[in-house]
Structures are given as C-alpha cells and as structure tokens.
C-alpha positions as a Markdown table, in Angstrom:
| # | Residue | x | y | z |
|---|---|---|---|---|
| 1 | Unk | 212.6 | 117.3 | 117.2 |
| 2 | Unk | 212.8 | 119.7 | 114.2 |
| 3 | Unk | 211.4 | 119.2 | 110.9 |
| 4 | Unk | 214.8 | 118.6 | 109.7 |
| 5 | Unk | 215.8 | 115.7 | 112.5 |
| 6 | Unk | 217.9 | 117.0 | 114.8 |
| 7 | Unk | 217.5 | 117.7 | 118.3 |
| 8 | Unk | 216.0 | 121.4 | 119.0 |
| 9 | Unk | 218.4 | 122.0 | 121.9 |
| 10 | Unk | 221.5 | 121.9 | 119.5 |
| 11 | Unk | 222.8 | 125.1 | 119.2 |
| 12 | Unk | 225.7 | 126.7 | 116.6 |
| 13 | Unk | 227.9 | 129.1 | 116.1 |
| 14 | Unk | 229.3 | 130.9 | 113.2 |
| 15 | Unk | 232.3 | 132.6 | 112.9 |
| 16 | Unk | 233.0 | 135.1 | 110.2 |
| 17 | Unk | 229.5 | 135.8 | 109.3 |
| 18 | Unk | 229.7 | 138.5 | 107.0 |
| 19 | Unk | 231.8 | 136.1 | 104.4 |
| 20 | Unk | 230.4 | 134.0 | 101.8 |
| 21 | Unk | 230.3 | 130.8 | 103.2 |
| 22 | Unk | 229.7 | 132.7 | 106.9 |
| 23 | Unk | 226.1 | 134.2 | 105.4 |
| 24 | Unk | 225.5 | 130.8 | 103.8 |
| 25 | Unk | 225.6 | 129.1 | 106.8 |
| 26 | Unk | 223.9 | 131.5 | 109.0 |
| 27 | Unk | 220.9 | 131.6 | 106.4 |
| 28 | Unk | 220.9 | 127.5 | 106.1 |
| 29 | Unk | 221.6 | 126.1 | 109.3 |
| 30 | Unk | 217.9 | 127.6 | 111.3 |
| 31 | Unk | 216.1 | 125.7 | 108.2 |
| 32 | Unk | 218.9 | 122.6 | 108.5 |
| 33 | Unk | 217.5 | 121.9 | 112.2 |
| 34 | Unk | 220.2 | 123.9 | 113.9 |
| 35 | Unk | 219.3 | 126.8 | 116.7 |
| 36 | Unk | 221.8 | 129.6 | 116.1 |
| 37 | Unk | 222.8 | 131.7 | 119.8 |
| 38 | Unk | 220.5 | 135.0 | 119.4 |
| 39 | Unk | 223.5 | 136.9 | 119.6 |
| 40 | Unk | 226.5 | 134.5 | 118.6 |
| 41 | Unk | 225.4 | 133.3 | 115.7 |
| 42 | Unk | 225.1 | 136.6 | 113.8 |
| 43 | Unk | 228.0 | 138.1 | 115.1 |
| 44 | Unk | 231.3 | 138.5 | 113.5 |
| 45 | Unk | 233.6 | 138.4 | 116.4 |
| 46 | Unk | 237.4 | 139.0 | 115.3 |
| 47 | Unk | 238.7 | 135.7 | 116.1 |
| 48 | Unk | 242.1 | 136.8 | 117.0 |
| 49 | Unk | 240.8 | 138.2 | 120.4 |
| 50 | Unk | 240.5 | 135.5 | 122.3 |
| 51 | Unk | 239.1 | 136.7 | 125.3 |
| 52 | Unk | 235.9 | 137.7 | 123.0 |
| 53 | Unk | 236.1 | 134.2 | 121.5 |
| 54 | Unk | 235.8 | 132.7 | 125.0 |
| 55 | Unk | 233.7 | 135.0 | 126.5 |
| 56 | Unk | 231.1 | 134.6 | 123.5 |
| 57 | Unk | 231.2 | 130.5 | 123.9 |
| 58 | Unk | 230.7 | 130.9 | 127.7 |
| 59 | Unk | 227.6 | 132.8 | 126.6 |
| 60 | Unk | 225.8 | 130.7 | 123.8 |
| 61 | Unk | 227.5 | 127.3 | 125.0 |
| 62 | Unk | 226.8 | 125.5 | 121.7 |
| 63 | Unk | 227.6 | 122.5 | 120.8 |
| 64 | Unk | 229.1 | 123.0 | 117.6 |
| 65 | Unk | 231.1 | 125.8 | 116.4 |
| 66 | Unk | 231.0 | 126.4 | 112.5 |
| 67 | Unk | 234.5 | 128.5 | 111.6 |
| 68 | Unk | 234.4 | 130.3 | 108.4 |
| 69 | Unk | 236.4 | 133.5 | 109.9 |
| 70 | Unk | 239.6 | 133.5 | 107.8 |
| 71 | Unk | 242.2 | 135.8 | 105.5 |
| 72 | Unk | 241.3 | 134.6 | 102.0 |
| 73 | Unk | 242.6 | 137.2 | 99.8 |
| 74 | Unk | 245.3 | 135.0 | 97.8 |
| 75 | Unk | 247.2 | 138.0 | 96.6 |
| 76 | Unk | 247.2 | 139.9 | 99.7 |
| 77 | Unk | 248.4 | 137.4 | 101.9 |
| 78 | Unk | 251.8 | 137.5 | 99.9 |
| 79 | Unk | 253.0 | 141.3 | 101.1 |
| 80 | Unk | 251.0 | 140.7 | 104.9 |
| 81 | Unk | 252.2 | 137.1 | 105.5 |
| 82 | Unk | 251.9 | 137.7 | 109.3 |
| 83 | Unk | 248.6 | 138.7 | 109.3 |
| 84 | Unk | 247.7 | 135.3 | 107.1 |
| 85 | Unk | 249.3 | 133.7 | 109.9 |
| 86 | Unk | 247.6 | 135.4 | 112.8 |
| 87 | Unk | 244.2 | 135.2 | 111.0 |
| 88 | Unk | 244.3 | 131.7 | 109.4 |
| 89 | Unk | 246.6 | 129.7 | 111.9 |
| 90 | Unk | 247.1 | 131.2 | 115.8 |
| 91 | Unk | 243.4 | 132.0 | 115.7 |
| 92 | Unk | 242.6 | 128.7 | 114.3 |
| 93 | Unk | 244.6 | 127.0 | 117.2 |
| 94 | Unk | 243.4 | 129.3 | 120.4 |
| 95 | Unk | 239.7 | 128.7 | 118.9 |
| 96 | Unk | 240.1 | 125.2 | 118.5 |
| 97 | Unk | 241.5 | 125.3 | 122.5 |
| 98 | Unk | 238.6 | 127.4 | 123.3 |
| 99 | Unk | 235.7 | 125.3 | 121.7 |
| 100 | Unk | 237.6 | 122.2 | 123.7 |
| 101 | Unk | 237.4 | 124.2 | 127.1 |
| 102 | Unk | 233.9 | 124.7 | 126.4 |
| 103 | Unk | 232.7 | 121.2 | 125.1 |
| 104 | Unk | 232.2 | 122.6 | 121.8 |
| 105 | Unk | 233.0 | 120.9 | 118.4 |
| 106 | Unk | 234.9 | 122.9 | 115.8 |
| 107 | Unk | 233.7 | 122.7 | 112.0 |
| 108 | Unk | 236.7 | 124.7 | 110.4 |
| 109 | Unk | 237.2 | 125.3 | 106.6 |
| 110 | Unk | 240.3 | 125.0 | 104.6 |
| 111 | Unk | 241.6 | 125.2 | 101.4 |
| 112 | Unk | 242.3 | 123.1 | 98.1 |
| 113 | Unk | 245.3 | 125.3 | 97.7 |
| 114 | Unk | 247.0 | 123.3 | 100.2 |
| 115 | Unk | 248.4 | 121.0 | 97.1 |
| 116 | Unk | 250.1 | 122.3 | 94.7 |
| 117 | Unk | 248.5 | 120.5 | 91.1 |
| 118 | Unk | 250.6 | 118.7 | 90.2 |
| 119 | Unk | 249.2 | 115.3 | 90.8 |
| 120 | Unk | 248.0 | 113.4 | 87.7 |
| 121 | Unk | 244.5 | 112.7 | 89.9 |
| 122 | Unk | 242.3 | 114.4 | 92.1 |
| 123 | Unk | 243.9 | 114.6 | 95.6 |
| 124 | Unk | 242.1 | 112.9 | 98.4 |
| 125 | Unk | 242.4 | 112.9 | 102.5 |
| 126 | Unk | 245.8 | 111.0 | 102.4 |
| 127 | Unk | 248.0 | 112.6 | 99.7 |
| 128 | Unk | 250.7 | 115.4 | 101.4 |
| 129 | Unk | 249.8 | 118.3 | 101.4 |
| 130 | Unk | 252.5 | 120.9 | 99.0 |
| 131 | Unk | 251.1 | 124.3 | 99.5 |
| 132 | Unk | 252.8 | 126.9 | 97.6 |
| 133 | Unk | 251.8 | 131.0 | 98.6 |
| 134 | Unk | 251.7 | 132.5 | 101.7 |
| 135 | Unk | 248.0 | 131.8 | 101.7 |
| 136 | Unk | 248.4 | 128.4 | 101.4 |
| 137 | Unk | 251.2 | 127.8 | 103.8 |
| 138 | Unk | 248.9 | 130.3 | 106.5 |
| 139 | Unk | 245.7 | 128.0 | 105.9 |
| 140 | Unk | 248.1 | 124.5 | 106.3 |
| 141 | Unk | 249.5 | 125.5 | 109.2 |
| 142 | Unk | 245.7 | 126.2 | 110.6 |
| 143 | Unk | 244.6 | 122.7 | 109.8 |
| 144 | Unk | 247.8 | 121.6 | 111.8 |
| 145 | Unk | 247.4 | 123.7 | 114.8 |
| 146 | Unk | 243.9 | 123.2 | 115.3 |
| 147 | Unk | 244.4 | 119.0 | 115.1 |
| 148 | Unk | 246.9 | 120.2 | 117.9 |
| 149 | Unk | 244.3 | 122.0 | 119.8 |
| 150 | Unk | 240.9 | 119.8 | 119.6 |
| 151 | Unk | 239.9 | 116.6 | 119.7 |
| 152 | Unk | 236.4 | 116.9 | 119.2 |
| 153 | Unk | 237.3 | 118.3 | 114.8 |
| 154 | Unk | 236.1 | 118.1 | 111.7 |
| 155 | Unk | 238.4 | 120.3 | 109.1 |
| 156 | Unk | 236.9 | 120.8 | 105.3 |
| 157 | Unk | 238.6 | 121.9 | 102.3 |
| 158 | Unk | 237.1 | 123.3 | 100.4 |
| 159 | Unk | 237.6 | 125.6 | 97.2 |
| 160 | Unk | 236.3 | 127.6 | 94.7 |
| 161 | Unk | 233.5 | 128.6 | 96.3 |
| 162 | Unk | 230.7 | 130.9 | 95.2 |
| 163 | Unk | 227.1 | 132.1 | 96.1 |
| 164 | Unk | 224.9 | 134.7 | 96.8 |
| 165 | Unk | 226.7 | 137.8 | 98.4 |
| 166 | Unk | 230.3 | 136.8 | 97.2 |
| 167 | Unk | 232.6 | 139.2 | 96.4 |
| 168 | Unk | 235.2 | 136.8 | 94.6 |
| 169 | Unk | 235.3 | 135.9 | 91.1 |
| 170 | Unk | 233.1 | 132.9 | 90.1 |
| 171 | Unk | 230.3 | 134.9 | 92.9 |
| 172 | Unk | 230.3 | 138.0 | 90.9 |
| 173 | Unk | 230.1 | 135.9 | 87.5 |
| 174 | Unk | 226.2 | 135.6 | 87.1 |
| 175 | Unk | 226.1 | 139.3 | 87.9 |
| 176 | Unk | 228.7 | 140.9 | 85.6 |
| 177 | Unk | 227.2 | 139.3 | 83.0 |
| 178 | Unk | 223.7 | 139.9 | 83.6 |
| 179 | Unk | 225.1 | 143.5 | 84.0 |
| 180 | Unk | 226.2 | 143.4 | 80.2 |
| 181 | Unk | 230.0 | 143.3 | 81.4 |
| 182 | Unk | 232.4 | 141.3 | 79.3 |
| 183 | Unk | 234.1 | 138.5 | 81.5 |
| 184 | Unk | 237.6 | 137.9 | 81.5 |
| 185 | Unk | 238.1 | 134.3 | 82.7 |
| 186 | Unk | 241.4 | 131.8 | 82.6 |
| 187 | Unk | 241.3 | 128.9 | 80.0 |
| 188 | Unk | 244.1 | 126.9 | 81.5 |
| 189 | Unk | 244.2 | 126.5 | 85.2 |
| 190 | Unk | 241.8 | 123.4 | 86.2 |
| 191 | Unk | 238.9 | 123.7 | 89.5 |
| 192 | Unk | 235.6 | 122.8 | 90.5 |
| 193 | Unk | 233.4 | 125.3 | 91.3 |
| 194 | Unk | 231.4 | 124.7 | 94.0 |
| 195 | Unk | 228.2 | 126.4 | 95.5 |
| 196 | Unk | 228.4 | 127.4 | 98.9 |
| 197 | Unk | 224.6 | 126.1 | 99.3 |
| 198 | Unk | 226.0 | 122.1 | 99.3 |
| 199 | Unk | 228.7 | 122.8 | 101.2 |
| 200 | Unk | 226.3 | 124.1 | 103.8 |
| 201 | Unk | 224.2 | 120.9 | 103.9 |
| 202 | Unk | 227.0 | 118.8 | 104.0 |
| 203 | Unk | 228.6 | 120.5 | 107.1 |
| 204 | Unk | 225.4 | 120.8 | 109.0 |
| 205 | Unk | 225.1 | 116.7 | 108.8 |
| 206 | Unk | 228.3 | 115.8 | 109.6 |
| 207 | Unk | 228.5 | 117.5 | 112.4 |
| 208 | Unk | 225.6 | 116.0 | 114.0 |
| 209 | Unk | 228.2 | 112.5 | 113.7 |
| 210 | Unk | 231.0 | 111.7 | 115.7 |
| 211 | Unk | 233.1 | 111.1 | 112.6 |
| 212 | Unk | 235.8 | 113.3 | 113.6 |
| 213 | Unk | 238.6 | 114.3 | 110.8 |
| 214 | Unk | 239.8 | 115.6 | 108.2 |
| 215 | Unk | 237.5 | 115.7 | 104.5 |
| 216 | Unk | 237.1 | 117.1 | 101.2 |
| 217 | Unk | 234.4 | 119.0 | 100.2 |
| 218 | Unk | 233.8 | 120.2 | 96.7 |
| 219 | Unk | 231.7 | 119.8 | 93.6 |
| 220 | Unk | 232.0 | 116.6 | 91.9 |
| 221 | Unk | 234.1 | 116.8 | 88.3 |
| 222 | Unk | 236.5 | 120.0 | 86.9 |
| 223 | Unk | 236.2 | 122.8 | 84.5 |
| 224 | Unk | 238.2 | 126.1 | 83.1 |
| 225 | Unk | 237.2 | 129.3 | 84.9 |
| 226 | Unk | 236.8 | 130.2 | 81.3 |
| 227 | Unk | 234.3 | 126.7 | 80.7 |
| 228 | Unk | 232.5 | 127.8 | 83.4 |
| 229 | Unk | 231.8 | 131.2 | 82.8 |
| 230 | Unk | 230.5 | 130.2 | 79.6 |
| 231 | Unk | 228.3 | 127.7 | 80.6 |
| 232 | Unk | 226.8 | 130.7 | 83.1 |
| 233 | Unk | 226.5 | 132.8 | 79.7 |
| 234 | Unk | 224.5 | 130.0 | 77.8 |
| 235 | Unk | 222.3 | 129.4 | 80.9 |
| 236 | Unk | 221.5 | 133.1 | 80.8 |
| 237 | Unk | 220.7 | 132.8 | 76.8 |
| 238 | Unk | 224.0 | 135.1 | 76.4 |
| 239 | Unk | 226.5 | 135.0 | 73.9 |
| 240 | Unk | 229.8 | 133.0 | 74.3 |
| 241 | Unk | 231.2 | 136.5 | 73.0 |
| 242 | Unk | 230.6 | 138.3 | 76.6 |
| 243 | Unk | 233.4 | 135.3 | 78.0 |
| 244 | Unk | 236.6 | 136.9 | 77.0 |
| 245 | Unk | 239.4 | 133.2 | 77.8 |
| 246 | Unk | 243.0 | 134.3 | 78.5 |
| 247 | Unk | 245.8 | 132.1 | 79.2 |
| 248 | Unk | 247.5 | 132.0 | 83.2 |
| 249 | Unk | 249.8 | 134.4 | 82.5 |
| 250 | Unk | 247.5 | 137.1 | 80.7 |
| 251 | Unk | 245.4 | 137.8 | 84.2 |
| 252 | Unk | 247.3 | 139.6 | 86.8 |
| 253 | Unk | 247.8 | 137.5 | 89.5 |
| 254 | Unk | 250.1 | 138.0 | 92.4 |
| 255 | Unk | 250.4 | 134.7 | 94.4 |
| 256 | Unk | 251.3 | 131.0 | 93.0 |
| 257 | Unk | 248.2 | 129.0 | 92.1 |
| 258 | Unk | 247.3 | 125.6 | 91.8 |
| 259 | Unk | 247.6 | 124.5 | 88.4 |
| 260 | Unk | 245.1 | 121.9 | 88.8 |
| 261 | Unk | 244.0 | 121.4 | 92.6 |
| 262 | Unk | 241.0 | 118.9 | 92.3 |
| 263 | Unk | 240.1 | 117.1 | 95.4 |
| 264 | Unk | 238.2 | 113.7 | 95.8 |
| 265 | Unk | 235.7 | 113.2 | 98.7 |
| 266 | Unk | 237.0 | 110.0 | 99.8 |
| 267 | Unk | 235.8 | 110.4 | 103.4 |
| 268 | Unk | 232.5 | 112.2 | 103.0 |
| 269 | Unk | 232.0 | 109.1 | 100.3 |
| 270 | Unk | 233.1 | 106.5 | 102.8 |
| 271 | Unk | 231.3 | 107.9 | 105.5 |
| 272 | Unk | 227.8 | 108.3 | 102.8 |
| 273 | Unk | 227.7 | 112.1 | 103.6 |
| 274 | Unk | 229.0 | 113.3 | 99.6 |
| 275 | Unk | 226.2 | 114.8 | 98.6 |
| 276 | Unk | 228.3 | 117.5 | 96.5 |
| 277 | Unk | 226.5 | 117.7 | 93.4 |
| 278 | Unk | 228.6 | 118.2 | 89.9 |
| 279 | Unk | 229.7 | 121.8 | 89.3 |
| 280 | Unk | 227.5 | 121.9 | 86.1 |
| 281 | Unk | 224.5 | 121.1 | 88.2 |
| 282 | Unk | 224.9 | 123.9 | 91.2 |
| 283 | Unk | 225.9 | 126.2 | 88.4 |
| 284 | Unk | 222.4 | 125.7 | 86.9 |
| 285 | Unk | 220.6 | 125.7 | 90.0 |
| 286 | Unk | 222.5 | 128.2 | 91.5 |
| 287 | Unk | 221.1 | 130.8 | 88.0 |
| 288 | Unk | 218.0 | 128.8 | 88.5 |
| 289 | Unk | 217.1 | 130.5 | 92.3 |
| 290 | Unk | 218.6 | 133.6 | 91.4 |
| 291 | Unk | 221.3 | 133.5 | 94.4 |
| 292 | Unk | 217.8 | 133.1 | 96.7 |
| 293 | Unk | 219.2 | 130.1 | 98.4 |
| 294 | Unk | 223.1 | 131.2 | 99.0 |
C-alpha cells in the first residue's frame, strides 16, 4: 500500500498533459497514491488518432484513464465548429470505447457551460442541460457519446478553472498583477473559480469507487471575475486601482456565455467526496504556495 491508501499496482493515465488540469494531474496523482505508465502518463497523445489511443492503453494497461485532452478555446470553437466536434465529442466516444476494450475506467472532464444561466439556483446533476456556443454544444455532445461508449464512467464538470501553468484568464491573474499590469475583469457575469489542485484530489478519490456517473465539480459559492481579481489584488497588498471592472459587453468576446452558470455538487455531496473548498479559500491558498502545488 502507498502512503496515500491505494493499492501500488493501480496505474493511470492522462490525456492532454500539457493543459492546465492535464499538468495538475500528472504532478498530483504519483503523490495521491496513483502510479502513472513511465511513458503514458506524460504523453500528450492527440486523441483523435485512435490507433495511438489504443495502442498506448494496450501498452500501460491502467486501470483508470484520467481525460483532460479537449478544445477549450470558447471563441475559437465558433469559426472551427468541426474541429470542437472532432476534439471534444468523436474522440470522447472512440476513447471511451477504447478504455472499455481495455478494462480501463474513463475520468473525462466537462464543462459548466453546458447550461445556459439562466436558472434562479445553482444547477445540479439532474437539471437539462441548455448549452449555448459551439463550445458548449461540442463538449455536451462528448458527455453523451461517451455515456454511449463506456460503462465503467465518471464525467466531471467542471469550470473556471485556474492554476499553475494556465494560460486562460483567472491562471494568468496572480501573474499580471504581480507583473504591475492593470487587469481588465467583468463585473457582471456570475462563476466560481476553482483551483485545479481540488479538483485533482477529488478525481483521484473517486475513481478509486465504483460510483459511476455523472458530477459536479467546482468551488463551493460565486463571485464576479471582477470580485475575484480584486480579492487576488488585496491578498497581494495591491491596490483595488490595478482591477479595471467592465460590464459584459465592454470585453470582446466572441462566443455566448453563461450569464450565471453555478453548479451544485449534489453527487460528490451525496456520495461524501465534495471536498471543493470555497473559491475565496483556494484563491488564498492558491497566492499562498505561489502556484507550487498546481
């Protein structure tokens, strides 16, 4: 047995390692109790070739396969809608076919932009789905083919990520500011911020259950992008004057966004696996370990 409690002979995965969440992962999991395949687990292997995708289970035969391969560029994805597709759906399904020919589970990521915000609460596990972009549409259609392809699933949405070696916005916060930029950050649209770090720990412990299914995965409460990137400032002794907050419709934005996509974590509550902190707190310790920890 490991330090952290799980069997030494388990072996993972991870797909799209050169992301954010990918890294995260790759860095937790050997300290979570989890053997990573020498070769596999550090490898970003396009998962739209699926004879690499086969040939590279047949090889590390893991139990668990942690997906965090996907098109995530919000924007983007509304001029190269097929490649969204390929990327974020097709791939999703073949992979999810491949990890069930090799007795592998599948831990694949999705989004929070699968609703639309509108809802009056935070969406859990059993409220429809209404995605809106391209983006969205590409990444509801994954979690629907890849039900279709393995029984042996556990999907997360998740949203809003950031950590250590992100290139998106809330990732690059900490550092444009510490960089003396000014940030430019949206007042109005609603989200909860969540460090990749806890996502990490909760993935690596469900998958050591059975509890198959679909959960939500994010930081516990909800903030501006503009709340939050002035918290960051006052953790950093900055001014508020370096958070520049603009209305929706000042930042140029492309794609349809959520106004107010906030999930609940019914299952990983029900199932006594939500240990998602609240966004203020992984903020804080997030600035706190200086990105060290994801």
């Amino acid at each position: 047995m490991t330090a952290a409690g799980a069997p030494a002979e388990q072996v993972a995965v991870v797909l799209g390692a050169q992301g954010l969440l990918g890294q995260a992962l790759v860095g937790a999991l050997p300290r979570l109790g989890w053997n990573l395949a020498a070769a596999a687990g550090h490898a970003d292997c396009d998962i739209r070739d699926g004879a690499a995708v086969r040939a590279l289970l047949a090889g590390a035969r893991p139990q668990v396969v942690f997906n965090a391969a996907g098109f995530t560029d919000v924007d983007r994805a509304e001029t190269e809608g097929e490649l969204a597709y390929a990327v974020n759906a097709v791939a999703v399904q073949d992979l999810a076919r491949a990890c069930g020919d090799a007795g592998a589970a599948l831990v694949h990521y999705s989004t929070d932009f699968v609703f639309d915000g509108e809802l009056g609460r935070p969406y859990d596990e059993f409220d429809p789905p209404s995605p809106q972009g391209l983006y969205a549409r590409s990444k509801r259609a994954g979690e629907i083919l890849a039900a279709a392809g393995a029984a042996r699933l556990f999907t997360l949405r998740v949203g809003c990520l950031y950590g250590r070696g992100g290139r998106n916005f809330p990732s690059t916060i900490v550092r444009r500011l510490r960089s003396g930029e000014t940030v430019r950050a949206d007042r109005e649209r609603l989200a909860s911020p969540t460090w990749v770090r806890d996502v990490v720990h909760v993935s690596a412990a469900l998958a050591r259950t059975a509890h198959h299914g679909l959960y939500h995965c994010t930081a516990q409460g909800e903030t501006t992008w503009a709340d939050f990137a002035l918290l960051a400032a006052a953790e950093l002794g900055l001014p508020a004057e370096r958070v520049e907050s603009l209305p929706t419709a000042a930042l140029p934005l492309k794609a349809l966004r959520p106004r107010r996509a906030i999930l609940d974590n019914r299952m990983l509550r029900l199932r006594g696996l939500d240990t998602m902190a609240p966004w203020r707190d992984g903020l804080r310790a997030f600035i706190a370990c200086d990105g060290e920890l994801g």
